[in-house]
SEFIZA-3560 file (N, C-alpha, C; in Angstrom, 3 decimals):
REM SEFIZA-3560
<numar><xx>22.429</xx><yy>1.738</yy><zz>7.758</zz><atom>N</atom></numar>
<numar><xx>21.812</xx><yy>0.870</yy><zz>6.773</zz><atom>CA</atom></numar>
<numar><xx>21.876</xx><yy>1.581</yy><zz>5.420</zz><atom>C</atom></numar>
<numar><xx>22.295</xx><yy>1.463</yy><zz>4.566</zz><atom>N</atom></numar>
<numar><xx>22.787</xx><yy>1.576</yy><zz>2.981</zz><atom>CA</atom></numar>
<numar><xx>21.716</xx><yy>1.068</yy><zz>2.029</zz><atom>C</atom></numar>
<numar><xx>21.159</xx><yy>-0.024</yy><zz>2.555</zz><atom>N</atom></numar>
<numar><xx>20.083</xx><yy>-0.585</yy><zz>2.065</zz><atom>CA</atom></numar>
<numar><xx>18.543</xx><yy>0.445</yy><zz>1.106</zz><atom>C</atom></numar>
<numar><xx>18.140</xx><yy>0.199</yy><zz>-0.303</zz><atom>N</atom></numar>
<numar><xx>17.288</xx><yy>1.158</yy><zz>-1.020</zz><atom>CA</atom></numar>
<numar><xx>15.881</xx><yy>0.758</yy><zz>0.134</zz><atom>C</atom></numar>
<numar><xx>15.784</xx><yy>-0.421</yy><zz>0.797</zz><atom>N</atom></numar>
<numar><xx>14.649</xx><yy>-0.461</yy><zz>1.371</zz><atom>CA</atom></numar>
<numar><xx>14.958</xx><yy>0.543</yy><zz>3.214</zz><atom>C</atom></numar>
<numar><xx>15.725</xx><yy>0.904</yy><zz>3.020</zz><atom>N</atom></numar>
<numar><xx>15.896</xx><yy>1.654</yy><zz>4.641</zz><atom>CA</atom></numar>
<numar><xx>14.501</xx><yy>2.597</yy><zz>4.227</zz><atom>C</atom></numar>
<numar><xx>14.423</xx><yy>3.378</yy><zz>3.883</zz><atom>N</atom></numar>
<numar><xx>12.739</xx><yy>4.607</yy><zz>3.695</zz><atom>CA</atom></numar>
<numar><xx>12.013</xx><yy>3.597</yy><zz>4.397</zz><atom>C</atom></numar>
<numar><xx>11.383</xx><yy>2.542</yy><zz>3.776</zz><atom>N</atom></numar>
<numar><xx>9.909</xx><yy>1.385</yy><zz>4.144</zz><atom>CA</atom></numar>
<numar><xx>10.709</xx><yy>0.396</yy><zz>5.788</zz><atom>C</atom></numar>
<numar><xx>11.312</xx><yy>0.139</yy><zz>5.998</zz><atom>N</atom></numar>
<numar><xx>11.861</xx><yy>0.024</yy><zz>7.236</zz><atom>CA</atom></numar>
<numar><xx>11.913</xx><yy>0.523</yy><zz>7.770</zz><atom>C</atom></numar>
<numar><xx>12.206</xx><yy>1.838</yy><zz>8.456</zz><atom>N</atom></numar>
<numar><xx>12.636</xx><yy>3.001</yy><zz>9.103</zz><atom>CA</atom></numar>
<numar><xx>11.430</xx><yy>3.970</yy><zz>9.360</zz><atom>C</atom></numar>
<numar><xx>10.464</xx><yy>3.467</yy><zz>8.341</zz><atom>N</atom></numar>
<numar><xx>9.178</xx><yy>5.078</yy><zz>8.310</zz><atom>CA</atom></numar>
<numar><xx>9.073</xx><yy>5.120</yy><zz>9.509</zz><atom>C</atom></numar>
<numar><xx>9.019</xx><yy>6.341</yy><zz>9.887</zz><atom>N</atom></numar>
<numar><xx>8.336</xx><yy>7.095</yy><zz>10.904</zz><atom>CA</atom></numar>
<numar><xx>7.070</xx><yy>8.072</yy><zz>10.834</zz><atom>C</atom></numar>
<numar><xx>5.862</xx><yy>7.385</yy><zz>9.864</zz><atom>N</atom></numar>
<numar><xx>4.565</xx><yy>7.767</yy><zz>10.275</zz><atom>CA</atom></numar>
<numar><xx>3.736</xx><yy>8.165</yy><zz>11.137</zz><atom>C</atom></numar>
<numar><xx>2.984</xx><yy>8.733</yy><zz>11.199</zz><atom>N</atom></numar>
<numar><xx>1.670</xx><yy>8.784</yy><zz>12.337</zz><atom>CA</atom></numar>
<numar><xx>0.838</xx><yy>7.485</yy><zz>11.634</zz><atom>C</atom></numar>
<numar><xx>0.503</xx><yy>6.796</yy><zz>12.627</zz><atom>N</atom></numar>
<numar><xx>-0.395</xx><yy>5.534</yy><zz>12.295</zz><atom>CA</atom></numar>
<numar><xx>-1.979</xx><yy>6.055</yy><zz>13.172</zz><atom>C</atom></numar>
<numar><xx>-2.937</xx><yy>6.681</yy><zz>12.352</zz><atom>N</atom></numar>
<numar><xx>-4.537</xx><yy>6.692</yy><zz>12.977</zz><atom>CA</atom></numar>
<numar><xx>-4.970</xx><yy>5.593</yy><zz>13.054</zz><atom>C</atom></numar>
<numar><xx>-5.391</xx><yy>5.356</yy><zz>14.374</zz><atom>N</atom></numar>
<numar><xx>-5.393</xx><yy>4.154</yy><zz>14.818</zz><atom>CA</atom></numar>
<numar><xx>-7.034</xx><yy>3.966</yy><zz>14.567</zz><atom>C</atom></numar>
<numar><xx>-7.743</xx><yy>4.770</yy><zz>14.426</zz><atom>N</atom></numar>
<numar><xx>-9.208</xx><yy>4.638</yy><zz>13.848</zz><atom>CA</atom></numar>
<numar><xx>-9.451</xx><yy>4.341</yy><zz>12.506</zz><atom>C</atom></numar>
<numar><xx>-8.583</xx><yy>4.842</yy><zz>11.520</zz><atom>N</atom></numar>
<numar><xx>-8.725</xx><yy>5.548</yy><zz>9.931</zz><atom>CA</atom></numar>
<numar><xx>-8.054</xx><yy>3.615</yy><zz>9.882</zz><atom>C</atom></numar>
<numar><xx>-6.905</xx><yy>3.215</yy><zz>10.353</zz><atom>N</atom></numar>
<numar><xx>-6.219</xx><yy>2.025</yy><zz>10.305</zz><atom>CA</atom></numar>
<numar><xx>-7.382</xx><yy>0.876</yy><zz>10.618</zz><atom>C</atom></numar>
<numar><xx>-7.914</xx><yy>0.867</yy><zz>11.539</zz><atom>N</atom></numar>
<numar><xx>-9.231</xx><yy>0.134</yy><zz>12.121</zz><atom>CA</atom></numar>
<numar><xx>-10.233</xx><yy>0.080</yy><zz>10.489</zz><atom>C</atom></numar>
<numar><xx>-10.469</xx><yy>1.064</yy><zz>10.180</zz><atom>N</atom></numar>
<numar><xx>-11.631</xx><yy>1.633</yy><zz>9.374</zz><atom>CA</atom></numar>
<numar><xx>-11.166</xx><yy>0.543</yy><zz>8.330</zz><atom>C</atom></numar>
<numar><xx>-9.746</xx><yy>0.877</yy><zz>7.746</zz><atom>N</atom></numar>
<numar><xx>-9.225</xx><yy>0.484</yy><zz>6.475</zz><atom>CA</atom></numar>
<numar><xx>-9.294</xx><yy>-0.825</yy><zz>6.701</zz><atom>C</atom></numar>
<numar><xx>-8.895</xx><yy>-1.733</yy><zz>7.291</zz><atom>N</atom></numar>
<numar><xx>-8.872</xx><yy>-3.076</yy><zz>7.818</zz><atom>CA</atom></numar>
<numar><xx>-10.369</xx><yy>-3.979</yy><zz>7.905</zz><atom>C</atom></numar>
<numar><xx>-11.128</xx><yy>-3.041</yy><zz>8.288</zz><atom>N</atom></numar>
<numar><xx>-12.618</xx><yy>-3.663</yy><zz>8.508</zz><atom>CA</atom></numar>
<numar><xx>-13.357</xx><yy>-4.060</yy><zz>7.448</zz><atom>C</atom></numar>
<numar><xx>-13.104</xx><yy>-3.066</yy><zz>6.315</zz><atom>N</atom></numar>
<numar><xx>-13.556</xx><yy>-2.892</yy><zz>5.318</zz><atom>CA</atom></numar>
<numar><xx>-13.212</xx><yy>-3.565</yy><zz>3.938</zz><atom>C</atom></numar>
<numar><xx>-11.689</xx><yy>-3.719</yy><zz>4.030</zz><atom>N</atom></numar>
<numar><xx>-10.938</xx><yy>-3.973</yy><zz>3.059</zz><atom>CA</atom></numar>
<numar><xx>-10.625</xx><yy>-5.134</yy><zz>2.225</zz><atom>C</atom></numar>
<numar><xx>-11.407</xx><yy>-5.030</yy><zz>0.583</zz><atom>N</atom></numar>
<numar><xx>-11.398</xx><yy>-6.156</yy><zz>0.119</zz><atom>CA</atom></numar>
<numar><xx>-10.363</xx><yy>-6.615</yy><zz>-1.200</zz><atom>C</atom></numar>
<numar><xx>-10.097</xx><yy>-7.581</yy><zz>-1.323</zz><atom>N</atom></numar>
<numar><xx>-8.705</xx><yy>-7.801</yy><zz>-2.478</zz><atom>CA</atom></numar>
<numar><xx>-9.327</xx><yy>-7.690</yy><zz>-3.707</zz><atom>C</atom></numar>
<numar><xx>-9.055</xx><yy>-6.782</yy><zz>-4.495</zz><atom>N</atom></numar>
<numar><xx>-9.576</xx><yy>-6.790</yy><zz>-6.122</zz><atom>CA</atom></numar>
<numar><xx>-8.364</xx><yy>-7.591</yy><zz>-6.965</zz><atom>C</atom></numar>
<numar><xx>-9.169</xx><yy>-9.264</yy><zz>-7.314</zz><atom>N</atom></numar>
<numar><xx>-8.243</xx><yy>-9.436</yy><zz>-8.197</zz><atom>CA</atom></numar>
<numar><xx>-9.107</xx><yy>-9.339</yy><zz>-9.699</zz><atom>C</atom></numar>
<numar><xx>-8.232</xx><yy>-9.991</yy><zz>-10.953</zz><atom>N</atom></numar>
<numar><xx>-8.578</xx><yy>-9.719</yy><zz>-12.248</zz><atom>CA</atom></numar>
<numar><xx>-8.148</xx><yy>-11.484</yy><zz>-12.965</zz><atom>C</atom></numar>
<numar><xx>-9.387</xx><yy>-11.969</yy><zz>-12.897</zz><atom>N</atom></numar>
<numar><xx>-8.935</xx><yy>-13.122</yy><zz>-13.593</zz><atom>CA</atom></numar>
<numar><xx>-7.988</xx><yy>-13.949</yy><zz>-12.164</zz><atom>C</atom></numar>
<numar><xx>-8.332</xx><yy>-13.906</yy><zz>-11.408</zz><atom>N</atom></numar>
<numar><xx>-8.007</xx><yy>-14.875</yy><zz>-10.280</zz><atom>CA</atom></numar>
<numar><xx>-6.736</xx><yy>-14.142</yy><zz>-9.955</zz><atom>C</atom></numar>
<numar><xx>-5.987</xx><yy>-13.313</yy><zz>-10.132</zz><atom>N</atom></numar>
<numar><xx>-5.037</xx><yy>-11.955</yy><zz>-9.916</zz><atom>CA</atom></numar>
<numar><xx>-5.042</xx><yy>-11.144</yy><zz>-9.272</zz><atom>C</atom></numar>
<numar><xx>-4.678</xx><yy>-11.002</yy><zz>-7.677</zz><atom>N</atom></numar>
<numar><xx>-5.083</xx><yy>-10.281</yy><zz>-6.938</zz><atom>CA</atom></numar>
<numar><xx>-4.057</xx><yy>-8.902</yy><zz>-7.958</zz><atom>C</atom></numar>
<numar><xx>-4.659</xx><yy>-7.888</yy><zz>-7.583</zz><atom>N</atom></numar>
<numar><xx>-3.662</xx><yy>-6.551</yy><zz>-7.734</zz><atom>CA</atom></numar>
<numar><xx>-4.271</xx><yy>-5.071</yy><zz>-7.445</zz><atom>C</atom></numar>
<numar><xx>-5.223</xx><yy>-5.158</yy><zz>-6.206</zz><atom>N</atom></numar>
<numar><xx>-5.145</xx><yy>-4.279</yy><zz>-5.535</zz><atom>CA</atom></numar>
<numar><xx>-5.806</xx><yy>-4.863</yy><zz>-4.043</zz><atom>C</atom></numar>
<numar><xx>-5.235</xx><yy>-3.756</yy><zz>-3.104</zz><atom>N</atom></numar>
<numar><xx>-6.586</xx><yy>-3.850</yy><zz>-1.486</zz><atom>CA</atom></numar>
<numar><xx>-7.158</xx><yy>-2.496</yy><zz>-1.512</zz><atom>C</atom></numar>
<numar><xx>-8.631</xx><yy>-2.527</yy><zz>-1.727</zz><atom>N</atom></numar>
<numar><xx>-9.293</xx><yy>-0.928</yy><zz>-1.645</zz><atom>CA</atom></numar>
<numar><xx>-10.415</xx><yy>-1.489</yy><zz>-0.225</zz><atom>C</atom></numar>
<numar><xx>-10.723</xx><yy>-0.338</yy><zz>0.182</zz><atom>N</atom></numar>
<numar><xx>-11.006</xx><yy>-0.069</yy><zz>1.461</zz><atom>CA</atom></numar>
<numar><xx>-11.910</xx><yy>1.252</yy><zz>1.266</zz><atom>C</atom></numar>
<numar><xx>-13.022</xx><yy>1.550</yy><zz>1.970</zz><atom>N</atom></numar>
<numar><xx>-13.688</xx><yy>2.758</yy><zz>2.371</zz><atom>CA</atom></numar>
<numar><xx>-13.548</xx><yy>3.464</yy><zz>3.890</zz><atom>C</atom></numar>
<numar><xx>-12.738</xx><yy>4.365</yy><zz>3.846</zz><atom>N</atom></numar>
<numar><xx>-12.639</xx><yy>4.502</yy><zz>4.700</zz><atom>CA</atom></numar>
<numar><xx>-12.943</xx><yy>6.690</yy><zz>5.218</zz><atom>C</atom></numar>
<numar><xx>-13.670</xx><yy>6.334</yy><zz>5.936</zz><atom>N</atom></numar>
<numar><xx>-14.249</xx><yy>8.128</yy><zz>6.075</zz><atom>CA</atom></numar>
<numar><xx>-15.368</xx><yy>8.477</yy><zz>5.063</zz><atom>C</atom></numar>
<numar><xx>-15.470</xx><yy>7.776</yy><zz>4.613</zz><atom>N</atom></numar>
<numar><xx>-16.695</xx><yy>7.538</yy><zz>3.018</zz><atom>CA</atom></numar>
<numar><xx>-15.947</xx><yy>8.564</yy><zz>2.186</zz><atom>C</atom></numar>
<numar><xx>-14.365</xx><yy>7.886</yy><zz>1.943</zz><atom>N</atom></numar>
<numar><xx>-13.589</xx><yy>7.832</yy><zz>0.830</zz><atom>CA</atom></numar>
<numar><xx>-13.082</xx><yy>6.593</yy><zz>0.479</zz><atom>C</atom></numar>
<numar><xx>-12.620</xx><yy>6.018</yy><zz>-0.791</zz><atom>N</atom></numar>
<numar><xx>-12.452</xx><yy>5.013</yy><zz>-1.209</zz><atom>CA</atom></numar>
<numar><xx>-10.841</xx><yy>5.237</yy><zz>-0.977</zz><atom>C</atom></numar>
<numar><xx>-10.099</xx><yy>4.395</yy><zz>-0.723</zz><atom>N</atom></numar>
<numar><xx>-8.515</xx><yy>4.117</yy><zz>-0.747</zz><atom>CA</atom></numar>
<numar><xx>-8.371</xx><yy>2.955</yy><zz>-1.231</zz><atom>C</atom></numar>
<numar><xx>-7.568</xx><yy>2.970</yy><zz>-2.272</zz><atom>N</atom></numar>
<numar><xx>-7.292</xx><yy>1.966</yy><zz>-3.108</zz><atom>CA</atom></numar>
<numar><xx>-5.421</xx><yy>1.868</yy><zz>-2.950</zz><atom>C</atom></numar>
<numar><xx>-5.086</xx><yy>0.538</yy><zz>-3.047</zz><atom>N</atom></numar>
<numar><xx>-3.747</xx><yy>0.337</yy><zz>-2.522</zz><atom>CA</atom></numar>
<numar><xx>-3.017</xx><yy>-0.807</yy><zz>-3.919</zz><atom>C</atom></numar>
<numar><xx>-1.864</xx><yy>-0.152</yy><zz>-4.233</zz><atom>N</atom></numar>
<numar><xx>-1.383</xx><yy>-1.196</yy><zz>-5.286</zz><atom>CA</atom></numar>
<numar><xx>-0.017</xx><yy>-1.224</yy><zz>-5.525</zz><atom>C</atom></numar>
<numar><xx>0.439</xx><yy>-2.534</yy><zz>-5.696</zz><atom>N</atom></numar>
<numar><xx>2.066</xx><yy>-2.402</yy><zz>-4.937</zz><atom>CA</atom></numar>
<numar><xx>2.549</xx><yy>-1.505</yy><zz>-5.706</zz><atom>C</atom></numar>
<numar><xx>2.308</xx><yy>-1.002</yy><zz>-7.059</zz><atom>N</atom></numar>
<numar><xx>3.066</xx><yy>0.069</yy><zz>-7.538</zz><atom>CA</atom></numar>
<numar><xx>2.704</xx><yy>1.606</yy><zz>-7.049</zz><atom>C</atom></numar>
<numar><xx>1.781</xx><yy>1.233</yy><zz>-5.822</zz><atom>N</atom></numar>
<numar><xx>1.679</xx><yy>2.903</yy><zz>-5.554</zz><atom>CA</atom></numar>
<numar><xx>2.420</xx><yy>2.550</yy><zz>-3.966</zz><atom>C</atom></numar>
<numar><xx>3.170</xx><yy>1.763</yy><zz>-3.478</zz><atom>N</atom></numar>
<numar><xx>3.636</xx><yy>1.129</yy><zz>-2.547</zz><atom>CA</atom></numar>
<numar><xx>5.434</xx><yy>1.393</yy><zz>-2.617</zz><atom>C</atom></numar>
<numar><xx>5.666</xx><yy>0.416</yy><zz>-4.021</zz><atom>N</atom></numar>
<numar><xx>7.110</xx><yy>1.028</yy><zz>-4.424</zz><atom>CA</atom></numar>
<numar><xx>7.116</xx><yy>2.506</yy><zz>-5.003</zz><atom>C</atom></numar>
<numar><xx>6.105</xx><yy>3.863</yy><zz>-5.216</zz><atom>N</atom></numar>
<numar><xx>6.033</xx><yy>4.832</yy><zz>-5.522</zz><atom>CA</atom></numar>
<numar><xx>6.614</xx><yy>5.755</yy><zz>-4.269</zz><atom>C</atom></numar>
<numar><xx>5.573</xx><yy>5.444</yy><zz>-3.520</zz><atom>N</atom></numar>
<numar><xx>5.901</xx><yy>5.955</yy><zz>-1.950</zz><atom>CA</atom></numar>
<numar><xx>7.296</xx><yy>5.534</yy><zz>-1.255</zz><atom>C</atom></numar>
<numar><xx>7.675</xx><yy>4.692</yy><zz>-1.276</zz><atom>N</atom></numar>
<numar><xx>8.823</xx><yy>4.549</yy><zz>-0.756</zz><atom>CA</atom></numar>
<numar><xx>10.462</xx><yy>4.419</yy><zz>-1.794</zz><atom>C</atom></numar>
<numar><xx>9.723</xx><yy>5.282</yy><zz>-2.979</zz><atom>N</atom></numar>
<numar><xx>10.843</xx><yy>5.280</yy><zz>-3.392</zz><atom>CA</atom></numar>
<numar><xx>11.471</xx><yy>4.160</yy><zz>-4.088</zz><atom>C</atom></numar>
<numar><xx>11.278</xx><yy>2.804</yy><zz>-4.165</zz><atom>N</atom></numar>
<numar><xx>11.572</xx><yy>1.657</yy><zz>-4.959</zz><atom>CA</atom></numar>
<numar><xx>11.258</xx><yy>1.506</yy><zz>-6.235</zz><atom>C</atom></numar>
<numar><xx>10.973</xx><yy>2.260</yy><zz>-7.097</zz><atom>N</atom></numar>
<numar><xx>10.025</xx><yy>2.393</yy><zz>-8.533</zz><atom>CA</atom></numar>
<numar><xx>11.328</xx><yy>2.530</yy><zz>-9.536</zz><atom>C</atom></numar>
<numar><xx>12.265</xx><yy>1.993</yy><zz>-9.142</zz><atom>N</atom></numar>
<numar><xx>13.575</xx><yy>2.505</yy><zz>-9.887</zz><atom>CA</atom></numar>
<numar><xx>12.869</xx><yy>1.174</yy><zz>-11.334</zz><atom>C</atom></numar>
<numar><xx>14.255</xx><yy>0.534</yy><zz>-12.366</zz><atom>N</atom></numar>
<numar><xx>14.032</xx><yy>-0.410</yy><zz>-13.312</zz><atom>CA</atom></numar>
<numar><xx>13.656</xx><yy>-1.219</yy><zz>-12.847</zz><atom>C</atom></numar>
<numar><xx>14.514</xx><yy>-1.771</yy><zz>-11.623</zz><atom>N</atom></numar>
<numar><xx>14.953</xx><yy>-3.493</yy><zz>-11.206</zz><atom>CA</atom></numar>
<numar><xx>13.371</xx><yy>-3.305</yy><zz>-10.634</zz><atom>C</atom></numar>
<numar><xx>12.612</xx><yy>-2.642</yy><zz>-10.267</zz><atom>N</atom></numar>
<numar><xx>11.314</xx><yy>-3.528</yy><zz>-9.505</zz><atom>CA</atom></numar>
<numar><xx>10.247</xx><yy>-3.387</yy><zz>-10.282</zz><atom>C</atom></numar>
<numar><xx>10.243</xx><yy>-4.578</yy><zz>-10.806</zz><atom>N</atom></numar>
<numar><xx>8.643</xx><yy>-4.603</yy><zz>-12.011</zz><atom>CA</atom></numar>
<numar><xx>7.489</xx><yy>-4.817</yy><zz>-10.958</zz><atom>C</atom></numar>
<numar><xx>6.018</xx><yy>-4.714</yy><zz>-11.535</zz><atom>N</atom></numar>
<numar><xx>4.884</xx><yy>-5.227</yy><zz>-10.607</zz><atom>CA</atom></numar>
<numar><xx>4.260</xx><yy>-5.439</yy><zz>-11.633</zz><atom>C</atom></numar>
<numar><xx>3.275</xx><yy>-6.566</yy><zz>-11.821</zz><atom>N</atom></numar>
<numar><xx>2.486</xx><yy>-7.009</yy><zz>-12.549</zz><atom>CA</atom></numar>
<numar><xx>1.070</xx><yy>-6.272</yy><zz>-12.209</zz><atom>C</atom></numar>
//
């Protein structure tokens, strides 16, 4: 696969299946003006905050071509 999305296809993570539980239970959509643009979550009584530009960061997609509002 040649493909820039093979990294986010392919990951081979450890998935905590508790910390995953935790994040899920908890987890609410922050939008702005009816705009969703983040999912934050408490999880371990730490806050994790999730936003597609820290999404295309991690996997490497943050090149020009992918804007995020």
């Amino acid at each position: 696969m040649s493909s820039k999305y093979k990294a986010i296809l392919t990951a081979n993570a450890p998935i905590y299946q508790d910390a995953f539980r935790d994040f899920w239970a908890n987890a609410e959509i922050q939008s702005q003006k009816k705009v969703p643009y983040a999912v934050t979550s408490i999880v371990g009584g730490t806050l994790v905050q999730i936003f597609p530009s820290s999404i295309l960061t991690m996997f490497g997609l943050n090149d020009q071509g992918m804007k995020v509002n």
